[in-house]
C-alpha positions in Angstrom: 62.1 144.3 72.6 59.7 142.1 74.1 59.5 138.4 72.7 56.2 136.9 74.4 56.7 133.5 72.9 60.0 133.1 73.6 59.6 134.2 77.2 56.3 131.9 77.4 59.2 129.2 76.4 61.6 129.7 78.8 59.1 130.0 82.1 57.8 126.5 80.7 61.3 125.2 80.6 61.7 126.0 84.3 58.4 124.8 85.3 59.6 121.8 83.7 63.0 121.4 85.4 61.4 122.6 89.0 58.8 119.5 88.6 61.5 117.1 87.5 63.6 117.6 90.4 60.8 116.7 92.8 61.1 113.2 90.9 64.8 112.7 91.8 66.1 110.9 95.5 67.8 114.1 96.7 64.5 116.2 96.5 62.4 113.4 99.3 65.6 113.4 101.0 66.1 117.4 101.5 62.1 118.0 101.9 62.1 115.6 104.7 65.0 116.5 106.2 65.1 120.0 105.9 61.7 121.0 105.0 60.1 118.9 107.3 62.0 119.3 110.0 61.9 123.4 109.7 58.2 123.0 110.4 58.5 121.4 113.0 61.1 124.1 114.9 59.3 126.8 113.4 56.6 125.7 115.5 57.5 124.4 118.1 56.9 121.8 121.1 53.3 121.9 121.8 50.8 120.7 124.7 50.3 117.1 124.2 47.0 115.7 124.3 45.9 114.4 128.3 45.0 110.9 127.3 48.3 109.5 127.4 50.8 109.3 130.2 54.3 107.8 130.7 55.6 105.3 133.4 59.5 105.1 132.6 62.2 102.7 133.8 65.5 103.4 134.0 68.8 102.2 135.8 68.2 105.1 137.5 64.8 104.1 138.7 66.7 100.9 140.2 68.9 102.6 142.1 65.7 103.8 144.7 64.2 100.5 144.2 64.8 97.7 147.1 63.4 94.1 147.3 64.4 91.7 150.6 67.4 90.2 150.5 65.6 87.0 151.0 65.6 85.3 147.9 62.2 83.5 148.4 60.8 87.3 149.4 62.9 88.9 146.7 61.4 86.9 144.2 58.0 87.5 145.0 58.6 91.3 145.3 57.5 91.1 149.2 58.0 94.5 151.2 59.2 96.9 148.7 61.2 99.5 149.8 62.0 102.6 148.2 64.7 105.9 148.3 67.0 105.0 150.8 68.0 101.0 151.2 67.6 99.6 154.9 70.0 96.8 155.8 67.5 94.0 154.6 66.9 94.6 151.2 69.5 95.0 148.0 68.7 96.9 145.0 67.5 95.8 142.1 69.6 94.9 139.1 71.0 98.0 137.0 69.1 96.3 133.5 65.5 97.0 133.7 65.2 93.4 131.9 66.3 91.6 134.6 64.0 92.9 137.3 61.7 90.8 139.2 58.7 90.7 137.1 56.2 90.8 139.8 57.5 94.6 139.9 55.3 94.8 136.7 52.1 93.4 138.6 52.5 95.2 141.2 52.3 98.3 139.1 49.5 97.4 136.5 47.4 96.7 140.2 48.0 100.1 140.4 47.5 101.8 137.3 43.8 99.6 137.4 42.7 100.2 140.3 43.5 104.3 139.4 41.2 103.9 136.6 44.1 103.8 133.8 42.0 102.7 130.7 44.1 101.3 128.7 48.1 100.2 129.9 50.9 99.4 127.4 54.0 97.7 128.4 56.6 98.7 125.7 59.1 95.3 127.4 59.3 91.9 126.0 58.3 89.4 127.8 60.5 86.5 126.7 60.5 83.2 127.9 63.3 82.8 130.8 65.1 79.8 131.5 64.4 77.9 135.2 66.5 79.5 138.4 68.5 77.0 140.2 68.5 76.3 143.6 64.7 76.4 143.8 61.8 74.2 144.9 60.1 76.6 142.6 61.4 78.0 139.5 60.6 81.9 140.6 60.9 83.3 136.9 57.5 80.8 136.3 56.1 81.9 139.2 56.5 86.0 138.3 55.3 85.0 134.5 51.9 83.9 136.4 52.1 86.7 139.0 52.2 89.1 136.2 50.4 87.0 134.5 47.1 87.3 136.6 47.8 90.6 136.9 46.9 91.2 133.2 43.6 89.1 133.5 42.7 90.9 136.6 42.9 94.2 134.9 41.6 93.0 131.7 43.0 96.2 129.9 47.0 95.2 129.4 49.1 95.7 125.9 52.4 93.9 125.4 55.1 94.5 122.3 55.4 92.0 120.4 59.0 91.8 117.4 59.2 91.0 114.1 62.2 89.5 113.3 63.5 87.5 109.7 64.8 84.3 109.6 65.4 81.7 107.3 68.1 80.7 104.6 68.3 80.6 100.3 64.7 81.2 99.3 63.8 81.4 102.9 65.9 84.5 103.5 64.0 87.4 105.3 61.1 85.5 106.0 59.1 87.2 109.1 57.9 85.7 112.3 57.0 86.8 115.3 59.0 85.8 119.0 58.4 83.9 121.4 57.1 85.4 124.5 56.1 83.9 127.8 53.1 81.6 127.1 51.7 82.6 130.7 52.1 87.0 130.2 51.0 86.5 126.0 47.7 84.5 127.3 46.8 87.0 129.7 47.3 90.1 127.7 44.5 91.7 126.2 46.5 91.7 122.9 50.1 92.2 121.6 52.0 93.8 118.4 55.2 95.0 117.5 55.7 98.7 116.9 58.0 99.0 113.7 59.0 103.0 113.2 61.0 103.9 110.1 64.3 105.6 109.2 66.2 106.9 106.9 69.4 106.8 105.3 70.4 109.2 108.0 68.9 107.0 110.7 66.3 109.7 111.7 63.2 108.5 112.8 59.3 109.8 111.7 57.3 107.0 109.8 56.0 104.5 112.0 53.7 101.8 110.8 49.8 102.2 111.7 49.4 98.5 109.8 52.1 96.5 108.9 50.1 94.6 105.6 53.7 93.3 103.4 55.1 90.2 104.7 53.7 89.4 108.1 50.9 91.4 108.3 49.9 92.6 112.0 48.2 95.9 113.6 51.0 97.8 115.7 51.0 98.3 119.0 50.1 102.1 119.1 46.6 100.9 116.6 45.9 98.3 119.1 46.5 100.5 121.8 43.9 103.0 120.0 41.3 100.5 119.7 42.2 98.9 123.5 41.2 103.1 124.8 38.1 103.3 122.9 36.9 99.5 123.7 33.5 101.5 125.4 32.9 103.1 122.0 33.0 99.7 120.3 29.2 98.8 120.4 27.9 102.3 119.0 30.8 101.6 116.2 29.7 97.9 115.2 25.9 99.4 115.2 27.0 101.7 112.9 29.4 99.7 110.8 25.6 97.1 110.9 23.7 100.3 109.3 27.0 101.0 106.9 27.6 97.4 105.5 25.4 94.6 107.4 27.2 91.9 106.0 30.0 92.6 107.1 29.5 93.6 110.4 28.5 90.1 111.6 31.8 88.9 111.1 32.8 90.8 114.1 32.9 90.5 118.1 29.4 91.3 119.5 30.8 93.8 122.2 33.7 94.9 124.0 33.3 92.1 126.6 33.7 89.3 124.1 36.7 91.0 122.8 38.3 91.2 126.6 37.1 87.4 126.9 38.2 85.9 124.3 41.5 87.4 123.5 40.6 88.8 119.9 41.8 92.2 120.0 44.5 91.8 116.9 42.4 89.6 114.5 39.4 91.7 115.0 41.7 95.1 114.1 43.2 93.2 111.6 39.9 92.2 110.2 38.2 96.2 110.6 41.3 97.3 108.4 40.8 94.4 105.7 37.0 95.7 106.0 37.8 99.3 105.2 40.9 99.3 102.8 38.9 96.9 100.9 35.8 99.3 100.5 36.5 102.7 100.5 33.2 103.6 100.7 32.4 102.1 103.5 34.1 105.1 105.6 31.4 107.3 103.8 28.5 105.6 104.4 29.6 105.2 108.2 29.8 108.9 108.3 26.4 109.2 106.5 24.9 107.0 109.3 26.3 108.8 112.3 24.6 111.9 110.7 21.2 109.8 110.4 21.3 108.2 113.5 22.5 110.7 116.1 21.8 108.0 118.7 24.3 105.6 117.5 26.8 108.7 119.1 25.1 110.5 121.7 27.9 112.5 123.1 30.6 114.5 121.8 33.5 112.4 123.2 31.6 109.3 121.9 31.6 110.3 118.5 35.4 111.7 118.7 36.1 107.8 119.4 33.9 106.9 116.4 35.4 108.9 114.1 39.4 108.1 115.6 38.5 104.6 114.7 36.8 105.0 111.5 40.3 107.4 110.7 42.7 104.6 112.0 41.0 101.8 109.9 40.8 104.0 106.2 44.0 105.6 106.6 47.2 104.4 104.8 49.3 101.9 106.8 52.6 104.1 107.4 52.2 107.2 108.5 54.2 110.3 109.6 54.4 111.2 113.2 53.8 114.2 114.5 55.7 114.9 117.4 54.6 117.2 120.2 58.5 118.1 121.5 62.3 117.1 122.6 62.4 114.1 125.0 60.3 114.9 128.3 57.7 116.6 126.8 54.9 113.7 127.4 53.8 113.9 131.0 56.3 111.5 132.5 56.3 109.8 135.9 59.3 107.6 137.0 58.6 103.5 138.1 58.9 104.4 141.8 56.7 107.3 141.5 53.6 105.5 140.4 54.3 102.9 143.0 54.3 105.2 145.8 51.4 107.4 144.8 48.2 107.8 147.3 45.1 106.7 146.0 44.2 110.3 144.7 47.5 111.6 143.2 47.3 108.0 141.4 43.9 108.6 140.3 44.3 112.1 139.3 47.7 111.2 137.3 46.0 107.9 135.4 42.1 108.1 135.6 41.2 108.0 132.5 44.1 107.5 130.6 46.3 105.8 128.3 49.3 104.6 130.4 52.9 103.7 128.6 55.7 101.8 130.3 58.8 101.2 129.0 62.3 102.0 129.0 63.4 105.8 128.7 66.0 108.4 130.0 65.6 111.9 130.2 68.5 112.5 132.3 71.1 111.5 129.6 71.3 110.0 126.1 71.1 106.6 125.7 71.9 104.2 122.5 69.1 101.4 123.0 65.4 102.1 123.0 66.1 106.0 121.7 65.5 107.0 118.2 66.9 110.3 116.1 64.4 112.6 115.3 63.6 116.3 114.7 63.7 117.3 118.1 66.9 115.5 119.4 68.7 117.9 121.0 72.2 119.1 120.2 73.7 117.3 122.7 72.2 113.7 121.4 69.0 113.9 123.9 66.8 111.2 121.5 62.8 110.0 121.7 62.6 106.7 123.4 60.5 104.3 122.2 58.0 104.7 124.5 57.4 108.0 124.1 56.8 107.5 120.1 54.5 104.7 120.5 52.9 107.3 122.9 53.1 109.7 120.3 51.7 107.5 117.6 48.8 106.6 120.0 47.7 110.2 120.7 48.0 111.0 116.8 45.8 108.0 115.6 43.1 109.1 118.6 42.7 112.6 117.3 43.6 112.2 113.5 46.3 114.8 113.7 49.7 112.6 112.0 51.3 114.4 109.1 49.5 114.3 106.2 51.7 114.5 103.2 50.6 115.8 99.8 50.9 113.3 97.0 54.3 113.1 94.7 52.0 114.7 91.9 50.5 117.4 93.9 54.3 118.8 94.7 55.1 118.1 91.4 52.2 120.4 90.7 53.4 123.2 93.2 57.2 123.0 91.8 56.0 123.5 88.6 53.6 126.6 89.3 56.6 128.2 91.6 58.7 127.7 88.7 56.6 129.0 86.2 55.2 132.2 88.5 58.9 133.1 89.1 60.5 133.4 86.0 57.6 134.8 84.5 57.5 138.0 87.4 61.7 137.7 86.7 60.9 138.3 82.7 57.9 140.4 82.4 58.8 143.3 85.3 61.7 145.3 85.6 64.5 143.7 88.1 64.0 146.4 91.0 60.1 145.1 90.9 60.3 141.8 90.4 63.3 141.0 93.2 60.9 142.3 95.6 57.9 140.7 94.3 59.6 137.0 94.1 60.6 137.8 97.8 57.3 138.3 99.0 55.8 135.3 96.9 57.9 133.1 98.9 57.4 134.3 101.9 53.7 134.1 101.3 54.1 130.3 100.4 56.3 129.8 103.4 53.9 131.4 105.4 50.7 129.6 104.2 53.0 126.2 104.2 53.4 127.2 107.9 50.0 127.3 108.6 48.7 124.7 106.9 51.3 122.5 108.8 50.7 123.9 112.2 47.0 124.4 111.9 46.0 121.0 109.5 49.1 119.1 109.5 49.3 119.4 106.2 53.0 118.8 104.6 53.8 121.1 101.6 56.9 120.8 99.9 59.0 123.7 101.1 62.6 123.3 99.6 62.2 122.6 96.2 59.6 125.5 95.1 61.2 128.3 97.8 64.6 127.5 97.5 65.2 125.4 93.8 62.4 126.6 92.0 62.0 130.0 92.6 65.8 131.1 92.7 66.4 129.2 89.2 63.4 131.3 88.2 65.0 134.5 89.3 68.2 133.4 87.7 67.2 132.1 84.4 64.6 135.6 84.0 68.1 137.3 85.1 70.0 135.5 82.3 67.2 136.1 79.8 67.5 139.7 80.2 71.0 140.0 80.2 71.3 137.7 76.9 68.7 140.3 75.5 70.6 143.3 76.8 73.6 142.5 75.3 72.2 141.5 71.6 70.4 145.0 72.2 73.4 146.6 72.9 75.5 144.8 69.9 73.3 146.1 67.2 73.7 149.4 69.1 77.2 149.6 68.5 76.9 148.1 64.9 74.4 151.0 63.8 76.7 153.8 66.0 80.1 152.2 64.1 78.6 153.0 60.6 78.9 156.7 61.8 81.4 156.7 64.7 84.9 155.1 64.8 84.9 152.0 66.8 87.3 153.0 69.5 84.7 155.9 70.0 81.8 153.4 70.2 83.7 151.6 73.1 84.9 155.2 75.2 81.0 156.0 74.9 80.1 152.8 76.2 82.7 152.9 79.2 82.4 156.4 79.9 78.6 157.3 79.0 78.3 159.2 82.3 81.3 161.3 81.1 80.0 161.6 77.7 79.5 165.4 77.6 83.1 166.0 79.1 84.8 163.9 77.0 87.0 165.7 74.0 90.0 164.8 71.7 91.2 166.7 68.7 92.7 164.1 66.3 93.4 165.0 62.1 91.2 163.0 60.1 91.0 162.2 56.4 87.5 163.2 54.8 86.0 161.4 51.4 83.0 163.6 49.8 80.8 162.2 47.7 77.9 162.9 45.8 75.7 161.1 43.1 76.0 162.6 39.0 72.3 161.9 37.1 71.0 161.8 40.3 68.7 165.0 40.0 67.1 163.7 36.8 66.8 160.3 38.0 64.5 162.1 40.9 62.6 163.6 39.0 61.2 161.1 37.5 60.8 157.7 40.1 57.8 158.5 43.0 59.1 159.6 46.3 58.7 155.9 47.6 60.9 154.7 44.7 63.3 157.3 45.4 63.9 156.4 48.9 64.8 152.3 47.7 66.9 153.3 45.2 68.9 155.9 48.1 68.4 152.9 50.8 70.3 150.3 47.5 73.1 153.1 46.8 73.6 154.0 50.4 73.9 150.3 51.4 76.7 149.6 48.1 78.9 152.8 49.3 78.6 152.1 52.8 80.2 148.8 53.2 83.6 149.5 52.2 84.0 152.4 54.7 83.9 150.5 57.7 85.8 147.7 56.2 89.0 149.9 55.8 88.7 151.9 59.1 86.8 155.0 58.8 83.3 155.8 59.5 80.1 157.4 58.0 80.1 160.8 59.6 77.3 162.7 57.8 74.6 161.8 54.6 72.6 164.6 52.7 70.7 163.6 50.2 72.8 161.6 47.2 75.8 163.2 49.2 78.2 161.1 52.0 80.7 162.6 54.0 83.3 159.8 55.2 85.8 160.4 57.8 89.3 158.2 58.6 91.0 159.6 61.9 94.5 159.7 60.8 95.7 157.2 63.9 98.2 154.9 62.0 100.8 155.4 59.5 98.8 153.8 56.4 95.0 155.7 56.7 96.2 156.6 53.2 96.5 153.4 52.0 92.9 152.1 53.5 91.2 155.4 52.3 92.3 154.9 48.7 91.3 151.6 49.1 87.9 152.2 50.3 87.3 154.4 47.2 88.4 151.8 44.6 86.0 149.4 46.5 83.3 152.0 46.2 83.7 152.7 42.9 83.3 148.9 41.8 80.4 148.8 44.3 78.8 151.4 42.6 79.2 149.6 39.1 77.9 146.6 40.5 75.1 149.1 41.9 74.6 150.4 38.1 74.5 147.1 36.6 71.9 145.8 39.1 69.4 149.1 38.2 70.0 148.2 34.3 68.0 144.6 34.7 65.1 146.8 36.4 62.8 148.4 33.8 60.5 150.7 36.6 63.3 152.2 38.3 64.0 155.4 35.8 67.6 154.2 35.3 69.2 155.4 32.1 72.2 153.4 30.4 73.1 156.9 28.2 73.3 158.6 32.2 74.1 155.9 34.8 74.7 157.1 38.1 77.8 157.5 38.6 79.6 158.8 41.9 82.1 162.1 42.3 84.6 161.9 45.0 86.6 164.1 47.0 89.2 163.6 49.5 91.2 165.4 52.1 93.8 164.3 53.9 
């Protein structure tokens, strides 16, 4: 029998358990790790975007690098050779941070005069002490070389670190490190790039503003901002229509920004702008769709909108990676020096350039990070090609958007609910089936969402938690019911069938009609004296309490002594002990004094009743017979 309240009850219960689980450490920790990282396999490495470009070095790239073995020439990176080493030269040293520096103006002389837009060095540039033996100190001299490489190029990102210092109170206090005074004052602008683990040291989050303790743009939003610098008038005459006021605290153009070395303060100051006025995104919006002047062009207003995106979106954020190591167009130190003037130009024109330290060859511990697509054999991301990663996300608006902690609460709690109420309200061979294709179908649409959006839905808890405990608790539910069903079953058949016969029928129902045994019973008769005048004179409803009373006083005692009810007629019972055990006699004789005193009981009861016909001068009194 149905129980609708009862089974409304226990689907609420496991809507209630499904949600609280998405409240406990394990469930972030499985949806992240699991969930997350089966969307990403399911679909797959994907073309990156074409605005961003790698530049790597590697010992590797040292060994097919050669400098004079001149020190003086050496130094200042005169006649570079490269592939095979002639007799003059030596290689350069196997760690890429002890390379000649005016390497790394040589190159960014490339990369500008290609038409790179925007070039990010993920090295830093420390401070190095004074070479001995010199006239010159050559490591000051290759600060200024590179140095006036920057300012010629005027388009040059460093990385900056955070790092904590300080003791007692001061513990964990952030500062920034020192770089070389001559490469920091030439770059257009500089920021550390912090990315985020977790407990398992696997790499997504990354930091679009750091705004607790030190609070700095990284690298990859400076590096968004650096790209779209030609954008940046049509923005601040927009932001002037959005919120006057505020746009005057900000650089005039994109060639005060280059001049004056502002690029962090003025992101830093956007992002204060926008996370302090939500609106403010809106009404930008509203006045791009006024003004269609303020973006002429469809690339123009892609920029516009990337940087309205960057400034209003939360300050950590989750990557979203395009493959395995390798799958960011990648072209090795050497290579870009020894380009032609077109190859270079058809490699860089245009284009966000990244150089750093990477290895695709092998795995490497330093400046490689775990993530979803590190390969079995402990291939890893570099950290070049996240910040590149990070980059092309924040120019198109396409990181990982995760729904809020209520929202999956919300879809637990609904996968919860929907499966155990399908488990209790449809038959087990339909509902099985239906579950099934439920969570395929929110797979499927999580899938999508992900690959088409980049939304995050929670995929662990409501396919694999929620709806199994549905399926299991309906499951239980039904068996709980079954079995109470079945109980007072076997109660109502053992008032008219021996026990032992109850339990064969229940093991053996399929053999039911080819079961026999002939066994010698012992038979009680009875029948009711004053019963036929006592009919005649009660109303047919009357009759059948006063039957349901006597039936229910001479029943019990049968049972209680072995035997069973085998047939009723009217006032008359037939009541049958299979003679299995040496003292039936003793337990029939028994059952008839107890009926007999349950019948007096019975008599007495009718004689405090005044509408029930009874008659003290002709009680109803029972006649027994017995046989056995």
């Amino acid at each position: 029998m149905r129980k609708p309240w009862a089974m409304l009850a226990v689907s609420l219960v496991v809507a209630t358990i499904s949600a609280a689980i998405c409240w406990t450490p394990a469930s972030e920790f499985l949806e992240r790790n699991i969930g997350l990282g089966w969307l990403f396999r399911l679909r797959g490495p994907v073309e990156p975007p074409g605005e961003v470009v790698l530049v790597t070095i590697s010992p590797s790239v040292a060994a097919k690098i050669f400098l004079p073995s001149d020190a003086q020439r050496f130094h200042r990176c005169e006649d570079i050779r490269f592939g095979v080493r002639p007799s003059t030269h030596v290689g350069l040293p196997s760690m890429p941070s002890r390379w000649p520096r005016c390497l790394h103006a040589v190159l960014i002389d490339k990369l500008a005069n290609a038409g790179a837009r925007t070039i990010v060095f993920d090295v830093l540039f420390r401070p190095r002490p004074p070479l001995p033996g010199f006239a010159r100190d050559p490591n000051a001299d290759q600060d200024a070389q590179l140095g006036a490489a920057m300012a010629r190029a005027r388009r040059v990102l460093i990385a900056q670190k955070l790092e904590s210092s300080g003791t007692g109170i001061e513990t964990g206090k952030e500062h920034l490190i020192e770089l070389s005074v001559a490469i920091d004052d030439a770059a257009l602008g500089a920021a550390p790039f912090p990315v985020i683990g977790d407990s398992e040291k696997r790499y997504d989050r990354f930091f679009a503003f750091k705004e607790a303790g030190w609070a700095t743009p990284s690298l990859a939003s400076l590096a968004v901002q650096a790209y779209t610098l030609d954008s940046y008038p049509r923005f601040r005459a927009a932001l002037q229509k959005a919120a006057p006021d505020a746009a005057q605290w900000l650089p005039a153009d994109a060639e005060e920004i280059r001049r004056s070395g502002r690029l962090q303060a003025s992101v830093l100051l956007m992002r204060q702008m926008f996370s302090g006025e939500r609106e403010l995104a809106i009404r930008m919006h509203a006045a791009l769709e006024a003004d269609q002047s303020l973006a002429p062009d469809p690339a123009t207003r892609a920029q516009i909108e990337a940087l309205i995106g960057l400034y209003v979106g939360e300050g950590m954020r989750l990557l979203n990676f395009f493959g395995p190591a390798g799958t960011i167009p990648v072209f090795r130190f050497e290579e870009a020096l020894t380009m032609n003037d077109e190859d270079a130009s058809r490699a860089f024109r245009g284009k966000a350039v990244i150089v750093g330290y990477a290895e695709f060859a092998q795995p490497e511990q330093v400046e490689h990070f775990n993530t979803v697509f590190s390969t079995a054999a402990g291939l890893d991301l570099s950290g070049m090609e996240i910040i590149a990663t990070a980059f092309a996300n924040l120019l198109h608006g396409d990181t990982i958007r995760p729904l809020t902690k209520t929202t999956w609460t919300l879809v637990a709690l609904l996968a919860g609910f929907i499966c155990t109420a399908v488990c209790l309200w449809l038959p087990n061979r339909i509902a099985f089936p239906t579950v099934a294709v439920l969570v395929f179908g929110y797979g499927a649409i999580a899938f999508l969402l992900f690959a088409k959006h980049f939304l995050w839905l929670p995929v662990v808890i409501p396919m694999f938690a929620a709806a199994p405990l549905g399926l299991g608790a309906g499951a239980l539910w039904k068996y709980e019911m079954t079995r109470r069903q079945r109980n007072r079953i076997r109660e109502a058949f053992t008032q008219f069938v021996p026990k032992e016969v109850v339990a064969n029928l229940e093991q053996n129902a399929e053999h039911i009609g080819r079961t026999r045994e002939s066994v010698e019973c012992a038979c009680v008769a009875t029948d009711a004296a004053n019963f036929t005048a006592l009919a005649e004179t009660v109303s047919p409803e009357r009759l059948a309490d006063f039957l349901n009373g006597y039936y229910e006083a001479l029943f019990r005692p049968i049972p209680k002594h072995g035997g069973f009810v085998s047939d009723v007629v009217g006032d008359a019972m037939l009541a049958i002990w299979p003679n299995r055990a040496p003292d039936t006699r003793r337990h029939v004789f028994a059952a008839l004094l107890e009926m007999r005193e349950a019948a007096s009981r019975f008599n007495q009861s009718l004689a405090s009743e005044q509408s029930t016909g009874y008659s003290r001068t002709n009680p109803i009194k029972p006649r027994v017979g017995a046989q056995g």
